[in-house]
PANU-985705 format. One line per field, with one value per residue (C-alpha): residue number from 1; residue in one letter; chain; x, y, z. Coordinates in nm, 2 decimals, m for minus. Each point is the difference from the previous one (the first is absolute). Layout:
# residues N
num = [NUM_...]
residuo = [A_...]
cadena = [A_...]
xx = [X_...]
yy = [Y_...]
zz = [Z_...]
END
This chain:
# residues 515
num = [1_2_3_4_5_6_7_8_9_10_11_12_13_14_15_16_17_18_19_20_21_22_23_24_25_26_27_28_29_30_31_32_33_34_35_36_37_38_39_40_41_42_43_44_45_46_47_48_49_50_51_52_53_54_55_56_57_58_59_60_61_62_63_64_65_66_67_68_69_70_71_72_73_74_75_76_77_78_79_80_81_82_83_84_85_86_87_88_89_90_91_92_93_94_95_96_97_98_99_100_101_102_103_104_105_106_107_108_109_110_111_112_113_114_115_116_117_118_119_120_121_122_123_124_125_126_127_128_129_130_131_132_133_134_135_136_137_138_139_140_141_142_143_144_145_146_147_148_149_150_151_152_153_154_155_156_157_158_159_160_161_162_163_164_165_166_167_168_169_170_171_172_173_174_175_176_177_178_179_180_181_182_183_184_185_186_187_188_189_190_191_192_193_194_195_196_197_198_199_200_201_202_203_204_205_206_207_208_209_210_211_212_213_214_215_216_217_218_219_220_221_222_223_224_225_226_227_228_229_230_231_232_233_234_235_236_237_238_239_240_241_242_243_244_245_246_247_248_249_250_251_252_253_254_255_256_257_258_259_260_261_262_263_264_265_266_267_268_269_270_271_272_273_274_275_276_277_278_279_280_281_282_283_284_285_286_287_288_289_290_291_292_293_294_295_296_297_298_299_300_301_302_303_304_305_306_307_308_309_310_311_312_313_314_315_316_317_318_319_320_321_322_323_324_325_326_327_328_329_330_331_332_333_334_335_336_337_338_339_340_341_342_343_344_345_346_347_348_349_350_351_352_353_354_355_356_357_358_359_360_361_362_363_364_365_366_367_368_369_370_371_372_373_374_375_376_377_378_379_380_381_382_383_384_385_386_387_388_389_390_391_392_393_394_395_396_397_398_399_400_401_402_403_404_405_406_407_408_409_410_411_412_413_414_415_416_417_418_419_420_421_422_423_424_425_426_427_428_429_430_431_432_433_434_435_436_437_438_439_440_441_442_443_444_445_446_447_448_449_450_451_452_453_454_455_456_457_458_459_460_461_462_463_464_465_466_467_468_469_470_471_472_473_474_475_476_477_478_479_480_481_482_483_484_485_486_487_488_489_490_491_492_493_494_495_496_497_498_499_500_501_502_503_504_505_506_507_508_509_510_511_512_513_514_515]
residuo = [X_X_X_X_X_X_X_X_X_X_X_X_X_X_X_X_X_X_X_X_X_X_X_X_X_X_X_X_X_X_X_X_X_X_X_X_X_X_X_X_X_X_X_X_X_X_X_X_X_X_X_X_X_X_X_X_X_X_X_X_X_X_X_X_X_X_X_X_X_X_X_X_X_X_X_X_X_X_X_X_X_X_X_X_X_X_X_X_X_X_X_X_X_X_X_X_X_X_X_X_X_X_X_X_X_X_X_X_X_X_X_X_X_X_X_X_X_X_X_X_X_X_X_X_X_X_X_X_X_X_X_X_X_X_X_X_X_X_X_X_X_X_X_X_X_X_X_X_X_X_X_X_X_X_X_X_X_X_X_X_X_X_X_X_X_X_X_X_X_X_X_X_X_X_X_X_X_X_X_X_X_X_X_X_X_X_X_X_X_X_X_X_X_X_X_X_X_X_X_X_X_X_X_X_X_X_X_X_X_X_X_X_X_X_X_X_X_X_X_X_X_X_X_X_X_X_X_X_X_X_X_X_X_X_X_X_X_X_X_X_X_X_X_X_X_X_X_X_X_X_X_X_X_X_X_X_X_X_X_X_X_X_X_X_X_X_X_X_X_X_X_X_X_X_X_X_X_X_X_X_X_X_X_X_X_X_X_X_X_X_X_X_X_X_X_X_X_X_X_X_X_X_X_X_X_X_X_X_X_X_X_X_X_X_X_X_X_X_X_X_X_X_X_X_X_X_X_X_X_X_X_X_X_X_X_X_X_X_X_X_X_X_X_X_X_X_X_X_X_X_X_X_X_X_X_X_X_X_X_X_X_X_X_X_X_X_X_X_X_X_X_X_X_X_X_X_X_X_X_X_X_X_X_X_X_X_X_X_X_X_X_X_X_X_X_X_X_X_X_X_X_X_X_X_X_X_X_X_X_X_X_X_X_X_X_X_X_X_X_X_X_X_X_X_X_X_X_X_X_X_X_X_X_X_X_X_X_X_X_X_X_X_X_X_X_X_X_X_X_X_X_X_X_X_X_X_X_X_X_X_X_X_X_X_X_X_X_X_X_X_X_X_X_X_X_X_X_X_X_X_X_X_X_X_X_X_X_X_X_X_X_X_X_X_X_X_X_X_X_X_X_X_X_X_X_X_X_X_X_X_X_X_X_X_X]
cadena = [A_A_A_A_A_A_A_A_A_A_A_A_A_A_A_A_A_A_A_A_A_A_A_A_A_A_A_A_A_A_A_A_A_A_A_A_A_A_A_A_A_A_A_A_A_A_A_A_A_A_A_A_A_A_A_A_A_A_A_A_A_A_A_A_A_A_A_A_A_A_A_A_A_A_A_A_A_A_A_A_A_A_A_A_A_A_A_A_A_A_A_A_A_A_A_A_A_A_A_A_A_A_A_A_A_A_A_A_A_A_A_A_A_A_A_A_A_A_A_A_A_A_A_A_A_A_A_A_A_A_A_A_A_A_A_A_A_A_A_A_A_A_A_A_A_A_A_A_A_A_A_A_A_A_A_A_A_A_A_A_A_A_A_A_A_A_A_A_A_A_A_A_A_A_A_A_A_A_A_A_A_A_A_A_A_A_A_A_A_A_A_A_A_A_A_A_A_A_A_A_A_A_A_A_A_A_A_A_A_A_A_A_A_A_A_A_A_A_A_A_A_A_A_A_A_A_A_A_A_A_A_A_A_A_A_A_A_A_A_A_A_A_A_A_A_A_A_A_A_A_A_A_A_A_A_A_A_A_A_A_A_A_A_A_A_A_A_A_A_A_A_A_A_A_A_A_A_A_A_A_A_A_A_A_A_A_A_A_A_A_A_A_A_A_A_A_A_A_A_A_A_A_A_A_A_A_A_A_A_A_A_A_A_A_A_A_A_A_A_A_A_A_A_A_A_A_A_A_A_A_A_A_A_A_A_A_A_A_A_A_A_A_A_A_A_A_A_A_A_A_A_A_A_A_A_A_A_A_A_A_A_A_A_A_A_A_A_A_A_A_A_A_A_A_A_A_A_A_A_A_A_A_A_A_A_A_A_A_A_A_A_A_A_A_A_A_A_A_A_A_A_A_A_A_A_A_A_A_A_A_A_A_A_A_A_A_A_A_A_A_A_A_A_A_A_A_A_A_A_A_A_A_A_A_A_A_A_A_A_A_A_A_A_A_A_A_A_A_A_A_A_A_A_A_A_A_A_A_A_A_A_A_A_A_A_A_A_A_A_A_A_A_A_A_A_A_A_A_A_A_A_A_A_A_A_A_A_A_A_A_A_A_A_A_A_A_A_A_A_A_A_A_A_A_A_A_A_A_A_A_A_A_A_A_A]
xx = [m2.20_m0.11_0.37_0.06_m0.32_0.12_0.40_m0.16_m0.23_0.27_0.30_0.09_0.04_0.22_0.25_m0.02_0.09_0.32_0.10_0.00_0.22_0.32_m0.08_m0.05_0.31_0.24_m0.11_0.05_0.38_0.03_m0.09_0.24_0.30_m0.09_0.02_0.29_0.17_m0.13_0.21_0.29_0.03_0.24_m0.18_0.10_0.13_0.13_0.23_0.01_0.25_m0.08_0.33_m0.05_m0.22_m0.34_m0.09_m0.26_0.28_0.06_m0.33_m0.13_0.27_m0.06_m0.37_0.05_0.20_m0.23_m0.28_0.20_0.13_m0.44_m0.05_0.28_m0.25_0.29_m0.10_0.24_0.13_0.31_0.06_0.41_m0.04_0.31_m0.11_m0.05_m0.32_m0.14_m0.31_m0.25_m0.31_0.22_0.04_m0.35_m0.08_0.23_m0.13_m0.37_0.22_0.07_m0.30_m0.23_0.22_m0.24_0.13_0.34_0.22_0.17_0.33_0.23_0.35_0.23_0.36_0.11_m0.23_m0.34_m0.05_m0.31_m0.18_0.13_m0.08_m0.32_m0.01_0.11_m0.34_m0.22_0.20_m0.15_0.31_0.33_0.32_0.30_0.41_0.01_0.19_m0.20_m0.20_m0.33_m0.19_0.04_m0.31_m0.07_m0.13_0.24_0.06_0.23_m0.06_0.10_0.29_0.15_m0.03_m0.26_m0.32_m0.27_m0.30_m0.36_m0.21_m0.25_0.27_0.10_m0.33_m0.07_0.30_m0.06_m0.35_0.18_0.25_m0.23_m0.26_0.26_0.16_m0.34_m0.06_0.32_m0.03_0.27_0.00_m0.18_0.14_0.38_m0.11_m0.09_0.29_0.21_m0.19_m0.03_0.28_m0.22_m0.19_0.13_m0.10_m0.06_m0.04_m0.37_m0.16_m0.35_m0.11_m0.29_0.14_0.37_0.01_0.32_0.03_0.17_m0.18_0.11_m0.02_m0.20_m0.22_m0.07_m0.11_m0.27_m0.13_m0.33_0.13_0.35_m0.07_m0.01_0.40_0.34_0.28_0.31_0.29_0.08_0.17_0.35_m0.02_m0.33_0.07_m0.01_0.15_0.09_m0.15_m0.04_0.29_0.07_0.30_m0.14_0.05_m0.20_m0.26_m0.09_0.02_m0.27_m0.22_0.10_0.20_m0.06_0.31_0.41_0.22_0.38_m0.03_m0.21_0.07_m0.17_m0.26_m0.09_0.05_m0.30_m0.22_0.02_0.07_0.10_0.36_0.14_m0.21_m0.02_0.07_m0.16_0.31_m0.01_0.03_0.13_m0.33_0.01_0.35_m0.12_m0.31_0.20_0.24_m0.22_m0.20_0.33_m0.02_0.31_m0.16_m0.30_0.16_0.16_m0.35_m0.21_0.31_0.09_m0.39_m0.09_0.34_m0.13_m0.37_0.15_0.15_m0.33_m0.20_0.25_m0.02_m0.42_m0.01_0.15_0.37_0.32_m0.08_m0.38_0.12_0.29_m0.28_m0.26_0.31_0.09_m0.34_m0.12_0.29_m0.05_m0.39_0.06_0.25_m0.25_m0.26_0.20_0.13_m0.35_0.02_m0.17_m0.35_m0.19_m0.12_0.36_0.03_m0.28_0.07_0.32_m0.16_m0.19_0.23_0.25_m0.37_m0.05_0.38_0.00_m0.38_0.21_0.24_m0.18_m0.33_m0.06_0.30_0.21_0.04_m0.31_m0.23_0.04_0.37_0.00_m0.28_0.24_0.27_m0.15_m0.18_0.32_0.21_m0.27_m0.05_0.38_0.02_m0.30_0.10_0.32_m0.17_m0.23_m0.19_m0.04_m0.04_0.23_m0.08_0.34_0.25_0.24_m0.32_0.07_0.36_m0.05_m0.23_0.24_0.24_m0.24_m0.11_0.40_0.04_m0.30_0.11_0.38_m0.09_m0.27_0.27_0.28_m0.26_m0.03_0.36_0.02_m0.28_0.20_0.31_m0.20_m0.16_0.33_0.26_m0.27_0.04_0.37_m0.11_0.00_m0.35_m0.17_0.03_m0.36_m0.15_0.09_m0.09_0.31_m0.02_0.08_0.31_0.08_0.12_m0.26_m0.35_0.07_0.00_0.18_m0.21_0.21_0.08_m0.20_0.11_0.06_0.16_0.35_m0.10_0.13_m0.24_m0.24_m0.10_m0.33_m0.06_m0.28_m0.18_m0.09_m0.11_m0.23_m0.36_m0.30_m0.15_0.34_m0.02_0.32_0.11_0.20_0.33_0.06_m0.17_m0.15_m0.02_m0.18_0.31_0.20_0.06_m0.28_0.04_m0.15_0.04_0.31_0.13_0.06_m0.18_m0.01_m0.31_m0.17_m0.38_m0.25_0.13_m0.13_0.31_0.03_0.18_0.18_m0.10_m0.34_m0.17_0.02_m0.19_0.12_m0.28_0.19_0.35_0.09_0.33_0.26_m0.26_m0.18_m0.25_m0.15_m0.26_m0.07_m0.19_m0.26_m0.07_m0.19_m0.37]
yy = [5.35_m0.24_m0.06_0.35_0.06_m0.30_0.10_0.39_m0.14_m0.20_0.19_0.03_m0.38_m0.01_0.28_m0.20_m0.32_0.24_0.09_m0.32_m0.19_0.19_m0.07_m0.39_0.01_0.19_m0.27_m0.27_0.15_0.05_m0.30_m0.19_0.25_m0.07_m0.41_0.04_0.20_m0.28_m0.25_0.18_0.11_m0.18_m0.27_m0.09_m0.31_m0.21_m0.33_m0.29_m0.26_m0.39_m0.16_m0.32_m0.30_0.01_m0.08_0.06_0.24_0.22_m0.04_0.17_0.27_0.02_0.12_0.20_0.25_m0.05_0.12_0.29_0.05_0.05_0.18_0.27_0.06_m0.03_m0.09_m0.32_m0.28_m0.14_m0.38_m0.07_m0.37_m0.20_m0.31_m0.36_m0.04_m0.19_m0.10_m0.07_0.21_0.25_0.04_0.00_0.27_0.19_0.00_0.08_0.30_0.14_m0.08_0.19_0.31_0.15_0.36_0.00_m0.15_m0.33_m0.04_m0.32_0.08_m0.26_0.02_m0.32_m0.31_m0.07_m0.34_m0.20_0.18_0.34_m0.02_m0.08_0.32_0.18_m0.16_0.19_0.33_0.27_0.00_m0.18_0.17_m0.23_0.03_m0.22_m0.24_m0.04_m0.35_m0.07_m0.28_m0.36_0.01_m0.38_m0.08_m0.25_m0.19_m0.17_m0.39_m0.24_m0.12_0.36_0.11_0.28_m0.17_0.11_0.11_m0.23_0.10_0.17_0.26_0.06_0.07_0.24_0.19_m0.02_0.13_0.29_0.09_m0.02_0.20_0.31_m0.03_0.06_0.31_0.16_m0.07_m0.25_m0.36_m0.24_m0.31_0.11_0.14_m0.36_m0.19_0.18_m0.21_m0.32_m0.18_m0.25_0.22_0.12_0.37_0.03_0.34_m0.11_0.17_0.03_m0.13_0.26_0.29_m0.03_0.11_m0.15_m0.08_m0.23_m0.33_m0.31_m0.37_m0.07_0.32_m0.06_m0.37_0.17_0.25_0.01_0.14_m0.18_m0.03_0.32_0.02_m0.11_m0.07_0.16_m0.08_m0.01_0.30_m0.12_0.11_m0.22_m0.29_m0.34_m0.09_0.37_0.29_0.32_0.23_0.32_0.27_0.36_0.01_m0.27_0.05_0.35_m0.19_m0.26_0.24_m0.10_0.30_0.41_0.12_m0.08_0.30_m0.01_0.16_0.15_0.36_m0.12_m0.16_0.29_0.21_m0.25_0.02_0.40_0.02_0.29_m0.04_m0.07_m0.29_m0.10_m0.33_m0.16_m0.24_m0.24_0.20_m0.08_m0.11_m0.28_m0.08_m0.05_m0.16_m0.27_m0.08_m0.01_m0.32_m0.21_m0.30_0.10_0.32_m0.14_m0.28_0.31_0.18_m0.29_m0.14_0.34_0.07_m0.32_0.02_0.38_m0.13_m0.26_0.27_0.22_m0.32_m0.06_0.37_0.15_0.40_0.16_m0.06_0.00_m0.37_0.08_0.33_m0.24_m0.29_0.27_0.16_m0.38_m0.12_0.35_0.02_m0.32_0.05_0.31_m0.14_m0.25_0.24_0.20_m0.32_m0.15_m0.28_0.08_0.15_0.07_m0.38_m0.10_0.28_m0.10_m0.34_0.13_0.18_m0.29_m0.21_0.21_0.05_m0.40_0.00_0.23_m0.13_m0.32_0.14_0.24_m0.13_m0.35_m0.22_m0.26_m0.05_m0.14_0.13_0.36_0.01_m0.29_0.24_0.28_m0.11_m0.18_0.37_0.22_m0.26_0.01_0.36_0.02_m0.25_0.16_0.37_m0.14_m0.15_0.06_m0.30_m0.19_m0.33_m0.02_m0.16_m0.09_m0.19_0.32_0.12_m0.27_0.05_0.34_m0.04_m0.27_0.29_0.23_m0.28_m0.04_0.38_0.00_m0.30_0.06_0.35_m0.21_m0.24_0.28_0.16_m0.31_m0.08_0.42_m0.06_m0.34_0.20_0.26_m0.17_m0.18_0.27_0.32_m0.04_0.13_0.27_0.32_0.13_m0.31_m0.24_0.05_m0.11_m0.37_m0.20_m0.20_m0.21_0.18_m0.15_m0.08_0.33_0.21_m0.15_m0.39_m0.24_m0.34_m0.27_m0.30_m0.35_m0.24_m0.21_m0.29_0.16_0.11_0.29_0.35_0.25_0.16_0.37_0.06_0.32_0.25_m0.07_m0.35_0.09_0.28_m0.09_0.14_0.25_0.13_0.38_0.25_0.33_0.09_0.09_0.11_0.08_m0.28_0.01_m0.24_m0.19_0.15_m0.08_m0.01_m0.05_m0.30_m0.13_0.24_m0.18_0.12_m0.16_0.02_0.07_0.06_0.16_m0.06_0.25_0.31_0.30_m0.03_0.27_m0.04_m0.06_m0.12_m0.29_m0.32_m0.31_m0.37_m0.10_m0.30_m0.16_m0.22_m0.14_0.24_0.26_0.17_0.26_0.27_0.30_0.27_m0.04_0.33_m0.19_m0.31_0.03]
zz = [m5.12_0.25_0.09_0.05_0.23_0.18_0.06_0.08_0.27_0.17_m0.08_0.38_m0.01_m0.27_0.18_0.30_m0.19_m0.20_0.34_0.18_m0.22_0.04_0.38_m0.06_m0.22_0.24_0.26_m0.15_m0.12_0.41_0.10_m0.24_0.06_0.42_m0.11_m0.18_0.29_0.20_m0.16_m0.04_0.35_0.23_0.21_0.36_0.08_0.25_m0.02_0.25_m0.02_0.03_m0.03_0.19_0.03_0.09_0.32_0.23_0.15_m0.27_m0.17_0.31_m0.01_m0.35_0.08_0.24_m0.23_m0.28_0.24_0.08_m0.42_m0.04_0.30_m0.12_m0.30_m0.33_m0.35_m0.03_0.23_m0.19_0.18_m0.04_m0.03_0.05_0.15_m0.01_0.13_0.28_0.18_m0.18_0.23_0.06_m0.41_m0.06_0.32_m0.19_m0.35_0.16_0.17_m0.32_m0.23_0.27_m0.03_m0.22_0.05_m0.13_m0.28_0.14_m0.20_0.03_m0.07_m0.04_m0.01_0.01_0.12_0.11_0.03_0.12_0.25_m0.10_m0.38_0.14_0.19_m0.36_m0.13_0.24_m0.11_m0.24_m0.25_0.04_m0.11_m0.04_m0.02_m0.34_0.18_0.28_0.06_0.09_m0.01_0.19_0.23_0.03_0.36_0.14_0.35_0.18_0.05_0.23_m0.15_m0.03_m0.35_m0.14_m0.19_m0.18_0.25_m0.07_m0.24_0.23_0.09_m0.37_m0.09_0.24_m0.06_m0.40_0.05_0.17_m0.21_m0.34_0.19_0.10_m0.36_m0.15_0.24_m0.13_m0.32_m0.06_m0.20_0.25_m0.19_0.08_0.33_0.06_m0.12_0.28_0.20_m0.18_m0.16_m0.22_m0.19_m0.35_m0.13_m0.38_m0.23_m0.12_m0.29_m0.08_m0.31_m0.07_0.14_m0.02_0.40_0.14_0.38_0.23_0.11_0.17_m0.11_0.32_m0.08_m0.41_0.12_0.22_m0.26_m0.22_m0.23_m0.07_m0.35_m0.11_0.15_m0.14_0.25_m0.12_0.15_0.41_0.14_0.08_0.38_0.04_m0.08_0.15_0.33_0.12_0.13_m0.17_0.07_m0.25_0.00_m0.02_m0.40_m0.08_0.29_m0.19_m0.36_0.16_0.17_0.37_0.07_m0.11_m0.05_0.02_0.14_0.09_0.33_0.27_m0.10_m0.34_0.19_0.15_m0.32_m0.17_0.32_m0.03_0.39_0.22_0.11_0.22_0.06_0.35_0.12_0.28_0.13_0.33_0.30_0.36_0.08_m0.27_0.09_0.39_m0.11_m0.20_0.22_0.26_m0.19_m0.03_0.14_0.24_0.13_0.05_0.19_0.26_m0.02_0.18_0.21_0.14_0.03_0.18_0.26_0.08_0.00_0.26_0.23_m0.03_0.09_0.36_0.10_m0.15_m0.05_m0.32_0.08_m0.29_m0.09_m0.09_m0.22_m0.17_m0.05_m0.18_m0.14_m0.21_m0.01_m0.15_m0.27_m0.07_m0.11_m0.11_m0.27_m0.10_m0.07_m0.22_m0.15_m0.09_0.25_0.26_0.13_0.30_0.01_0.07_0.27_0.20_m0.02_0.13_0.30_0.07_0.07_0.26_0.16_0.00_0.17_0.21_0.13_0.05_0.17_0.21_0.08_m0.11_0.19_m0.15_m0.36_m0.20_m0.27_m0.01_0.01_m0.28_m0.22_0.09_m0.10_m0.36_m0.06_0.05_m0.27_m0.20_m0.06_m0.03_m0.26_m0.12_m0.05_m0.22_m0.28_m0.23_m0.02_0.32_m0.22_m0.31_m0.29_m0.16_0.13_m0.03_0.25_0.26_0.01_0.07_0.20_0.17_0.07_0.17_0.21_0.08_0.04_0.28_0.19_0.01_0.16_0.28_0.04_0.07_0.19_0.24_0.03_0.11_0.26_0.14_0.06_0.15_0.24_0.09_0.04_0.06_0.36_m0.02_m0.20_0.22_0.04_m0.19_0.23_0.15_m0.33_0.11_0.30_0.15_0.26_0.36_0.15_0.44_0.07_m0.20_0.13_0.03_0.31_0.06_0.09_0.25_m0.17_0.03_0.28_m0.20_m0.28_m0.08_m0.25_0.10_0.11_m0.31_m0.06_m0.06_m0.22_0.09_m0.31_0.12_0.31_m0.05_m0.01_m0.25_0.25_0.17_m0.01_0.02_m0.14_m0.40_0.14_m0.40_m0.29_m0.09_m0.44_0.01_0.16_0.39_0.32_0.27_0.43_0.11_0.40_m0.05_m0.22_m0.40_m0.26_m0.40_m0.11_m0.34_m0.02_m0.28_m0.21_0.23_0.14_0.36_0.17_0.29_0.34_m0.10_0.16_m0.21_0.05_m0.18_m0.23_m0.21_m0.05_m0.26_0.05_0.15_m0.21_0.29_m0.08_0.18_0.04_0.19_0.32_m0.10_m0.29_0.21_0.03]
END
């Protein structure tokens, strides 16, 4: 009775409660149906090849497109890994590339090989799908010594890149101990079993040494790939068998089929751009770039004012930074170094007379930056670093040197160069501004000439009978003179006045310019 009084008094309660779980029901059904459409559903995608070594070079071309692959907002970035690997930094600056990509599926595909570096890269990569042929593995850290043959790198390097490679195989969910023995070559991997529980995983001789617990696990026996004296390097098969790898296909039409993408999947392939950008950082083109630039800086510097040889000199100097950037090289430190030193030169040139400490700090700034903006690291720490270093050190003062052989012949044959010989001062001859002075009485000699630049005095005044850029012809005691000012256009016909003259180098400024 009590029951029934209870169930009368709330029956609205109990209708709402029979109505509300056909609602909960059909919602739940929804959202599972939506989910399931979800997965089914075609995802985009996007593939970008890396079928070379790393370098500094392609690891920065190699970013920039992975920037754009997130920025285009797909599901999946598929990596086509074919590649030996390469520099060590540039490795790791691309496995932290990849593990930050937090909103979209990183896939390694490999086809055929990635070794060192670029299994490393594979590592940082959400799932790996591999051709069952394809290799990877073979990430010891290596160097060149002195004696020319590759070496193991010291300790404190192996360590560090160890750390690294355990720590990115534990993020992805992969066996840290074999994610190690790429790296190391004198470690051993065993299938361990636990005693108590039965668990089976892989552990290394140097890691079951360190454990608490060692007891409680057997050592089977050492997986064939990871043993002593050789780095661990699978094909795709046994990669999947081992837990390194996700899956093997035959193809990338069935790698596309596993990933579920929407085809055609686009391809994001080297453009013009890279192709400029990489030639551009050879060591022959940038040996052109910085000749061509300083022998147009040198014309600029004879003739001030915005003329076809400053345009050509921020036309080389300007591809040649810009090719840097884009390459990784180079940054604005190297660029105002740059600008620095022309300043320091040209001050030298200009203002400050003779040759001394400005020119000198000029000079050292302007190779510096150069050298600079084609490396990476301004002070290597491998001997492979120094002989590269070496060459761009070559590359910088071959250019200088051809630059200063240019400048010689200039200055020697410019005068018969129709409408550049005012940018030299030669001597003035008899008939053009000389005087003969008699024999002395008691001498035999023949009568000398005397040019015009010797006999003009600091003080004399006269009138530009040209354009003087900085360097023309001025009218002194009606006689022609050649004349360079301090940098400053004169037109012609104004008053000039003899300020300084350092050898046959006389200099000049206008009159209005005197206090």
């Amino acid at each position: 009775m009590l029951a029934a009084f209870v169930l009368n008094r709330h029956r609205w309660l109990v209708d709402a409660l029979l109505l509300l779980i056909p609602v909960v029901l059909l919602a739940t059904l929804t959202n599972r149906l939506a989910a399931d459409d979800i997965e089914l559903r075609p995802r985009k995608g996007i593939i970008i090849p890396l079928h070379e070594d790393i370098n500094p070079l392609s690891g920065a071309l190699l970013k920039r497109k992975f920037a754009e692959a997130v920025e285009s907002g797909v599901d999946v970035i598929v990596l086509d890994i074919e590649s030996p690997g390469g520099w060590v930094d540039v490795t790791f600056e691309l496995m932290d590339m990849v593990a930050e990509a937090d909103d979209v599926e990183t896939v390694a595909y490999i086809a055929k090989d990635a070794i060192s570096g670029a299994a490393l890269v594979s590592l940082a990569t959400d799932t790996i799908i591999m051709h069952p042929d394809a290799r990877m593995g073979d990430a010891g850290e290596i160097v060149l010594g002195p004696d020319g043959a590759f070496r193991y790198t010291e300790a404190k390097s192996r360590s560090v890149l160890a750390q690294k490679v355990r720590d990115t195989a534990e993020a992805t969910g992969r066996p840290l101990a074999l994610a190690e023995k790429m790296t190391d070559k004198d470690m051993i991997v065993y299938i361990a079993t636990n005693d108590a529980t039965g668990q089976t995983k892989y552990i290394s001789d140097k890691e079951f040494e360190a454990m608490d617990d060692a007891e409680q696990w057997t050592l089977g026996k050492p997986i064939r790939e990871a043993g002593k004296d050789m780095f661990f390097t699978v094909n795709g098969r046994r990669a999947v068998e081992l837990g390194m790898a996700d899956q093997t296909v035959e193809s990338r039409d069935e790698m596309i089929d596993v990933l579920n993408l929407t085809r055609p999947v686009p391809e994001i392939e080297r453009t013009s751009i890279d192709t400029v950008v990489l030639i551009l950082n050879s060591k022959p083109a940038a040996f052109l770039l910085v000749l061509l630039g300083l022998t147009a800086l040198g014309f600029e510097l004879s003739a001030p004012g915005l003329g076809i040889g400053g345009l050509l000199s921020l036309l080389c100097f300007g591809l040649f930074f810009w090719s840097r950037f884009l390459g990784g090289t180079a940054g604005w430190l190297e660029v105002l170094l740059f600008v620095m030193g022309i300043a320091f030169m040209a001050a030298e040139v200009f203002v400050i007379p003779g040759f001394g400490v400005a020119g000198i700090s000029g000079l050292a700034m302007t190779m510096l930056s150069l050298v600079m903006a084609s490396r990476r690291l301004v002070i290597p720490e491998t001997t492979a670093g120094w002989t590269d270093l070496g060459g761009d050190v070559l590359t910088v003062a071959a250019a200088f040197l051809g630059f200063l052989i240019t400048l010689i012949v200039m200055v020697t044959f410019i005068g018969e160069i129709p409408g550049l010989n005012r940018l030299t001062l030669r001597p003035q001859l008899a008939d053009s501004g000389t005087v003969s002075v008699a024999p002395d009485a008691q001498s035999s000699e023949l009568p000398t000439a005397v040019p015009m630049w010797q006999r003009v005095e600091i003080g004399d005044q006269g009138q530009a009978i040209s354009p003087l850029r900085p360097g023309g012809k001025m009218m002194v005691r009606n006689e022609t003179l050649d004349v360079v000012t301090e940098g400053d256009y004169v037109a012609t016909g104004i008053a000039v006045k003899v300020i300084a003259k350092q050898g046959a180098r006389v200099i000049v400024r206008p009159v209005l310019d005197q206090t």
